[in-house]
N, C-alpha and C positions, 0 to 999 in steps of 0.2 A: 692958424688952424691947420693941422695937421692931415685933414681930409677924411682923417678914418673916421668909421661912427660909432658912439659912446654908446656900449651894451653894459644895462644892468643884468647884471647875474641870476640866476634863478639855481632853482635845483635841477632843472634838467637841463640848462646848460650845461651847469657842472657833471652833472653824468654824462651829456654828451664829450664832453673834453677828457674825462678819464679814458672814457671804451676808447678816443680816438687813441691814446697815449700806453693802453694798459698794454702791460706784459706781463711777464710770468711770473707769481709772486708778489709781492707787493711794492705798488709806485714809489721809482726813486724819488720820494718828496724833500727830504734833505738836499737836493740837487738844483729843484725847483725853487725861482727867487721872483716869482711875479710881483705884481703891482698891486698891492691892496684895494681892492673895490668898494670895500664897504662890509656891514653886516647882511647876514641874509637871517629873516625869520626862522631859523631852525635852533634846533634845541634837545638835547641829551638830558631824560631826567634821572633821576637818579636810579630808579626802577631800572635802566637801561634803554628804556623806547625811547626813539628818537619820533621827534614832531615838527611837521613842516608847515608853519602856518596855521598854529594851533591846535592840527589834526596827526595822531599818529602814520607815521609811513608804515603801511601793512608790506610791504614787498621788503623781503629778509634781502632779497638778492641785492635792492638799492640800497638799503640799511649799508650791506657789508661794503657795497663801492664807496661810497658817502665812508664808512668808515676806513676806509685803505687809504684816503688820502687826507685824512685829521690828523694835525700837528697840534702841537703845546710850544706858544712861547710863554715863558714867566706863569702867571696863571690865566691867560687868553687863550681860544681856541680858535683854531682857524680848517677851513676848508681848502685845500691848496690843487689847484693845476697848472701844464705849463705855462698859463695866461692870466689864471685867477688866484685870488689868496680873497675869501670873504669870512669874516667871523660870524661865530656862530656860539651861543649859549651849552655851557653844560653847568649842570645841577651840583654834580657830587664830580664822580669819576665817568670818564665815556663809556668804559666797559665794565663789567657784572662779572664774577668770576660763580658760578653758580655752582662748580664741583672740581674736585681735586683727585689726584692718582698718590699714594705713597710708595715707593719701593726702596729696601734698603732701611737702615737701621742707624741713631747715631748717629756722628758726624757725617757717616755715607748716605742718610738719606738722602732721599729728592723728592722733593714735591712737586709734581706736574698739574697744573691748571688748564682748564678748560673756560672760556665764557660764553656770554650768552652770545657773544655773534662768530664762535666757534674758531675761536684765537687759541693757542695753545703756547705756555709760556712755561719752562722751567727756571723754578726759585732757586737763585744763588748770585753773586756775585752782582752780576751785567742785571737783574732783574729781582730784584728785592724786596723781599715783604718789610711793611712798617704797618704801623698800628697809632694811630691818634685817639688820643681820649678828651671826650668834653669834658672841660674845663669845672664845668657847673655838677653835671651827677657822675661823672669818669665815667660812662657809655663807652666803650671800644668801639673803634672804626677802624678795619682792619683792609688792607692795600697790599695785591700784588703790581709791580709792573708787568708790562706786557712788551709792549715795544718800544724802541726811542725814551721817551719820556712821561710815554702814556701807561695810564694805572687803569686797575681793575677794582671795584670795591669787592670784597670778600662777603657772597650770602652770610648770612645769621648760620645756615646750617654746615656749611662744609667751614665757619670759622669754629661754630662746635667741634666738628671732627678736627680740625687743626690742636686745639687746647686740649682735645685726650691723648694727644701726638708728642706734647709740652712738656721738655723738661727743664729743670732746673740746670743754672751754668750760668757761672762768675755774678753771683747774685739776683741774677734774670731769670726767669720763665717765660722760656718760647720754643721755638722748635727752628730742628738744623734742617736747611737741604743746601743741596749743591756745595758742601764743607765752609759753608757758614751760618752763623747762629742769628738768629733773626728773633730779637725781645721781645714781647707780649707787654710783660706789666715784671716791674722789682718783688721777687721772689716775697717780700717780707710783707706787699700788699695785699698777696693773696688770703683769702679767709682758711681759717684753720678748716 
């Protein structure tokens, strides 16, 4: 026996160990290599609310700590401090991308994203939109990244405004930012 005492995790542990650890910007969590504790009852639905124990977390401010230290390995999600690493459910994607900026034209564009817990991500390269289609009715489900590994689902409405954005190029339909082309769907399945 090693004499320390075995703490399960909570959500406000883990907010305690961020605030102790935070700095400016966002926690170096790639850095951090704790000890897997275990799952903790929370959950990202696809709406974007997050729920602790069946009940939504109304406080945006915890939301956003809770999200500054979410990690993706493989398709697991994890809650990471310098002490804890506990898994945690998500639904779809962790963030919501619920509106976009365009400036520039062309291969110059950019498309700057915004989400619901006020992440700001430019499309290109390091940060990529992709678009999955269900298999069964082709349903578009449209993905920017945001950070590391982590994606944003693209609202219904600002993926509208994306596809009046859409142009054709090397047999695709989609739209450029950051001087790369980012696909929708094969130019030849759109309807006339």
């Amino acid at each position: 026996m090693s004499g320390q005492k075995t703490v399960t995790p909570t959500a406000e542990s883990l907010a305690a160990s961020v605030s102790a650890a935070k700095t400016r910007g966002l926690p170096p969590v790639e850095k951090w290599n704790p000890p897997f504790c275990g799952d903790l009852d929370m959950e990202i639905k696809r709406d974007g609310t997050w729920f602790y124990q069946g009940t939504p977390i109304g406080r945006i401010g915890l939301v956003k700590l809770f999200a500054s230290i979410l990690i993706r390995e493989e398709d697991d999600y994890f809650l990471v401090t310098p002490v804890e690493k506990v898994g945690i459910k998500v639904e779809d994607a962790p963030f919501v991308a619920i509106d976009f900026e365009a400036e520039g034209s062309g291969t110059d564009q950019r498309l700057t994203f915004q989400t619901n817990l006020e992440d700001i991500a430019v499309a290109g390269p390091d940060l990529p939109i992709r678009v999955e289609r269900d298999p069964e009715d082709g349903e578009p489900a449209p993905y920017v990244r945001i950070r590391r590994n982590l994606e944003a689902l693209i609202d219904r409405k600002s993926f509208y405004r994306l596809v009046e954005l859409g142009v054709h190029h090397d047999g695709w339909f989609g739209v450029w930012s950051g001087g790369r082309f980012f696909a929708i769907i094969p130019s030849d399945e759109l309807p006339d």
